[in-house]
C-alpha positions in Angstrom: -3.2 39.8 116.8 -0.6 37.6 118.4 -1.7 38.9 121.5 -4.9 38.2 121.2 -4.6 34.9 120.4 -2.3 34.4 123.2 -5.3 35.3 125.6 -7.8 33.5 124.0 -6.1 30.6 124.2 -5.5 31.4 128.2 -8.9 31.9 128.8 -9.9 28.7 126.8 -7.4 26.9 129.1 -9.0 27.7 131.9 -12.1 26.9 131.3 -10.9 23.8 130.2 -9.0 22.6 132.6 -9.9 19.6 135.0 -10.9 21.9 137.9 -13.7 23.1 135.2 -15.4 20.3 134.4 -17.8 18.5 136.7 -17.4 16.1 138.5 -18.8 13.0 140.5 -19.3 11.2 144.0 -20.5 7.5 144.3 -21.4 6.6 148.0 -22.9 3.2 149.3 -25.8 3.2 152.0 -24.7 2.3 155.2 -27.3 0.6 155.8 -31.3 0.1 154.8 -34.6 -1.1 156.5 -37.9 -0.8 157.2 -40.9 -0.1 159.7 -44.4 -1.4 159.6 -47.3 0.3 160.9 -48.7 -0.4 164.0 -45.7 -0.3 166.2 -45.1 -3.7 165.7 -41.0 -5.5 165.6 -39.2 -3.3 163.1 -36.7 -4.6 160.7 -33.7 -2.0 160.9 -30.9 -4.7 161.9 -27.8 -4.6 159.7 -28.3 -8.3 159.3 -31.5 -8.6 157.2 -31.4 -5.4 155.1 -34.3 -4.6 152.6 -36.5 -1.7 151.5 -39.6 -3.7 150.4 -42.5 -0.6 150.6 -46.4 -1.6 150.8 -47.7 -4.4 151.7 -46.6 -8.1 151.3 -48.4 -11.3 152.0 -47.3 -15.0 151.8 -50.0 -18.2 150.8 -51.9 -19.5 154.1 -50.8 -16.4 156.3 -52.3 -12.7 156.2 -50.9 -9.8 154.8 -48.4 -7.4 156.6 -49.5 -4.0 157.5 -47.8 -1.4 155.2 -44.6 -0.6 155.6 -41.8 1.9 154.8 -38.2 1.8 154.3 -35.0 4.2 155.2 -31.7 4.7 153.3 -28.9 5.5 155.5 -26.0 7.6 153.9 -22.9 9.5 154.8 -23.0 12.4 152.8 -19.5 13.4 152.3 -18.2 17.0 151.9 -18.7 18.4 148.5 -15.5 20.3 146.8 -18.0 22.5 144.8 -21.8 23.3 144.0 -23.9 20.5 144.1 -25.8 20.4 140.2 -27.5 17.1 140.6 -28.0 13.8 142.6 -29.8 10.3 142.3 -30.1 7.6 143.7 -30.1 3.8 142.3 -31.6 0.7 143.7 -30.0 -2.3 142.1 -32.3 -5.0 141.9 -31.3 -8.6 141.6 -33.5 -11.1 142.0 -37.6 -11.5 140.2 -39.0 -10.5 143.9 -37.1 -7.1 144.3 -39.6 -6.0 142.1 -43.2 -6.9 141.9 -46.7 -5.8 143.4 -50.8 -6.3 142.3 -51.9 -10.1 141.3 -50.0 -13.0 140.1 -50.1 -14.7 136.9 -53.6 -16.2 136.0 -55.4 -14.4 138.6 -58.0 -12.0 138.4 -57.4 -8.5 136.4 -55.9 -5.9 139.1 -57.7 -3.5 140.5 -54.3 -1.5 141.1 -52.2 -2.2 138.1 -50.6 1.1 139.2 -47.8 1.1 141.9 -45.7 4.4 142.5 -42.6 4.5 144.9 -42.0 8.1 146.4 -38.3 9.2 147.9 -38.1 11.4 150.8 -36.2 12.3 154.3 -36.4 12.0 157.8 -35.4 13.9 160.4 -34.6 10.7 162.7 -30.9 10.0 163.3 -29.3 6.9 161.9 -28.2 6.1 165.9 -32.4 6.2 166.2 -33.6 4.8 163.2 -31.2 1.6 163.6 -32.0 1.3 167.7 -32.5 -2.6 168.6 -34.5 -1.2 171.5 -37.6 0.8 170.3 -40.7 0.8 171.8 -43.9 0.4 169.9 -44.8 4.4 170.2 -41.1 4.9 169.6 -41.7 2.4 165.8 -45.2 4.5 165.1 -43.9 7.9 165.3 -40.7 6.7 163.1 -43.2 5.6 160.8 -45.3 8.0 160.5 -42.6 10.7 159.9 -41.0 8.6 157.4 -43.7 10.1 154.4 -43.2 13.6 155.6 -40.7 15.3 153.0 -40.4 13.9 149.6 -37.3 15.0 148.0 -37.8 13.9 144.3 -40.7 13.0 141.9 -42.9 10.3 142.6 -41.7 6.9 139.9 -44.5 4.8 138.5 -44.6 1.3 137.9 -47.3 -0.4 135.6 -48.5 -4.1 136.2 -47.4 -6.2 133.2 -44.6 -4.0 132.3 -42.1 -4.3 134.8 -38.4 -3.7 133.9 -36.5 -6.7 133.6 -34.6 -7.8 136.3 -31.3 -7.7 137.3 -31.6 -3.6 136.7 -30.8 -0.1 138.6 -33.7 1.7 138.8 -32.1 5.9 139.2 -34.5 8.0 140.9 -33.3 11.7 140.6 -33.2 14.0 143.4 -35.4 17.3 143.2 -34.5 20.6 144.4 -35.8 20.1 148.0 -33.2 16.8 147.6 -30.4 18.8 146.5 -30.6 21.2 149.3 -30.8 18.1 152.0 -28.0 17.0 150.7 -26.4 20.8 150.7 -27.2 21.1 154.4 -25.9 17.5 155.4 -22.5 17.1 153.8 -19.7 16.1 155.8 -23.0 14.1 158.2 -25.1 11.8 157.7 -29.0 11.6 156.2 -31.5 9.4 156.2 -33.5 9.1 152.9 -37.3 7.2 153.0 -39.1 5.2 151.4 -42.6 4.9 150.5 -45.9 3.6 148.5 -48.5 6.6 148.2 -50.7 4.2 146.2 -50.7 1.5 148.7 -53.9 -0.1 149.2 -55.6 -3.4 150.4 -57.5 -5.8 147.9 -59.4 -7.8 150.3 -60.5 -10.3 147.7 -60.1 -14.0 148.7 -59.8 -17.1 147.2 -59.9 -20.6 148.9 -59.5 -18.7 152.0 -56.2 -16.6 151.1 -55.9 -13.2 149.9 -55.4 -12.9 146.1 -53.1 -10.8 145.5 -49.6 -12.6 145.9 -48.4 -8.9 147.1 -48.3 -5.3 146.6 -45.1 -4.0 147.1 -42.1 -2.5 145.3 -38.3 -2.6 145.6 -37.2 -6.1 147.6 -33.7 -7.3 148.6 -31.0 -5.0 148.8 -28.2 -7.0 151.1 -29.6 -9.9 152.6 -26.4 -11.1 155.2 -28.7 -14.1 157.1 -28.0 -17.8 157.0 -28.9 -18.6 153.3 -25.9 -16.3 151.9 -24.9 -13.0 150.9 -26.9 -11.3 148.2 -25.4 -7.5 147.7 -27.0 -4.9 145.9 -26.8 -2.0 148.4 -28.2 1.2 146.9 -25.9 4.1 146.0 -25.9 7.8 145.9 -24.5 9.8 142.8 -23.8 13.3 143.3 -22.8 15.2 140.5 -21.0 18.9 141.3 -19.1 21.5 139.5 -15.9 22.0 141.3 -14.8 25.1 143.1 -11.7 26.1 140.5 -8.2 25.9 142.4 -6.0 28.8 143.5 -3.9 28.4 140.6 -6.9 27.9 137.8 -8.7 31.2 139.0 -5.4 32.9 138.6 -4.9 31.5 135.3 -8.5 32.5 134.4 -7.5 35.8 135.8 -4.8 36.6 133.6 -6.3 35.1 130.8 -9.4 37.7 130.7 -6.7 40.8 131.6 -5.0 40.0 128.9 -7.8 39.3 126.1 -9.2 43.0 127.7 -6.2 44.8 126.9 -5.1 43.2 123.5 -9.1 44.4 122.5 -8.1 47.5 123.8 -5.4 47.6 121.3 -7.5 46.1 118.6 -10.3 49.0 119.1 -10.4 51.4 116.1 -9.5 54.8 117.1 -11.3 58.0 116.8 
């Protein structure tokens, strides 16, 4: 019985032990942006970082055309399986977050705004290039909504979350596998806002809406100051058990298999 207990205790060790348990990786975008459509000047300079998706528009001035963001990451290498991943946009300030009508206005006729992850197959050396032509920013752009790689996250006019806060979006299994397939190289994640639309309303000869966007500032480096939020990537793995735990485990087993051997009535 001694025995027994011996190897129980052996195997529970093992499966104990640190290189058990899972395990976590926190890494920082390198660097965020965004592309309008049309073609027209991109912002994908690490000086003015942002990942503002849909459409925005500013008193006395039209509206911008819609637009879509990237998340540049180095995905490091992974010392085990890969279980699960998210990623979190911190949001600072009352205009990282906000979209539809402004106060006293008209009711919305969009009080529904829904930001969707995904992934690119454009290089960071690409997406970042100072000197793209304006076919070169329209085929970025219109690549950018090709894979998602999590659910779609909904937003609901008059209830947004208060601000500062992260908002996590979790990877799905398409996600994980990007990751899988990039570690130890870099991915670009995307950004976008499937239920983008215009609300051509006007009033006093400016369009109603104050904006319709989601997700604003992220590190803002110009001449007013540095405001940094830059989003993150958590991945979450179980680690590959060391030379010395699988040995332990091992031994453990062989020796709770031979004290039941023991143990076993005999005919």
């Amino acid at each position: 019985m001694n025995r027994q207990r011996l190897a129980c205790a052996a195997v529970a060790l093992a499966l104990t032990s640190p290189a058990a348990r899972a395990d976590f990786i926190i890494t920082e975008s390198i660097q965020v942006g965004g592309f309008f459509d049309g073609g027209i000047a991109p912002m994908n300079l690490p000086s003015h970082q942002n990942y503002f998706v849909g459409y925005g528009t500013t008193p006395g001035f039209g509206r911008t055309p819609e637009r879509r963001s990237f998340f540049w990451f180095h995905i490091p290498d992974i010392p085990g399986e890969i279980t699960h991943a998210s990623l979190k946009l911190h949001l600072l300030v009352p205009t990282s977050l906000i979209f539809g009508l402004g106060p006293g206005d008209p009711p919305s006729t969009d009080p529904i705004e829904t930001f969707q992850l995904g992934a690119t197959l454009v290089t960071p050396g690409t997406i970042t290039s100072t000197s793209l032509s304006s076919t070169d920013i329209a085929t970025i752009f219109g690549a950018m909504d090709d894979f998602p790689i999590a659910a779609p996250k909904d937003f609901v006019a008059g209830f947004p979350p208060p601000i500062p806060t992260d908002i996590d979006i979790p990877l799905d299994a398409t996600g994980i596998m990007a990751l899988k397939t990039h570690e130890g190289a870099d991915l670009v994640m995307t950004g976008w806002m499937p239920t983008w639309s215009h609300d051509d309303r006007m009033v006093d000869g400016s369009f109603l809406e104050g904006s319709e966007l989601i997700f604003g500032f992220s590190d803002v480096t110009g001449p007013s100051g540095a405001l940094v939020a830059k989003p993150t990537l958590t991945i979450a793995y179980d680690p590959v058990p060391e030379p010395a735990g699988l040995a332990s485990l091992t031994l453990g087993l062989a020796a709770f298999k031979r004290a039941r051997r023991r143990l076993a009535p005999r005919s």
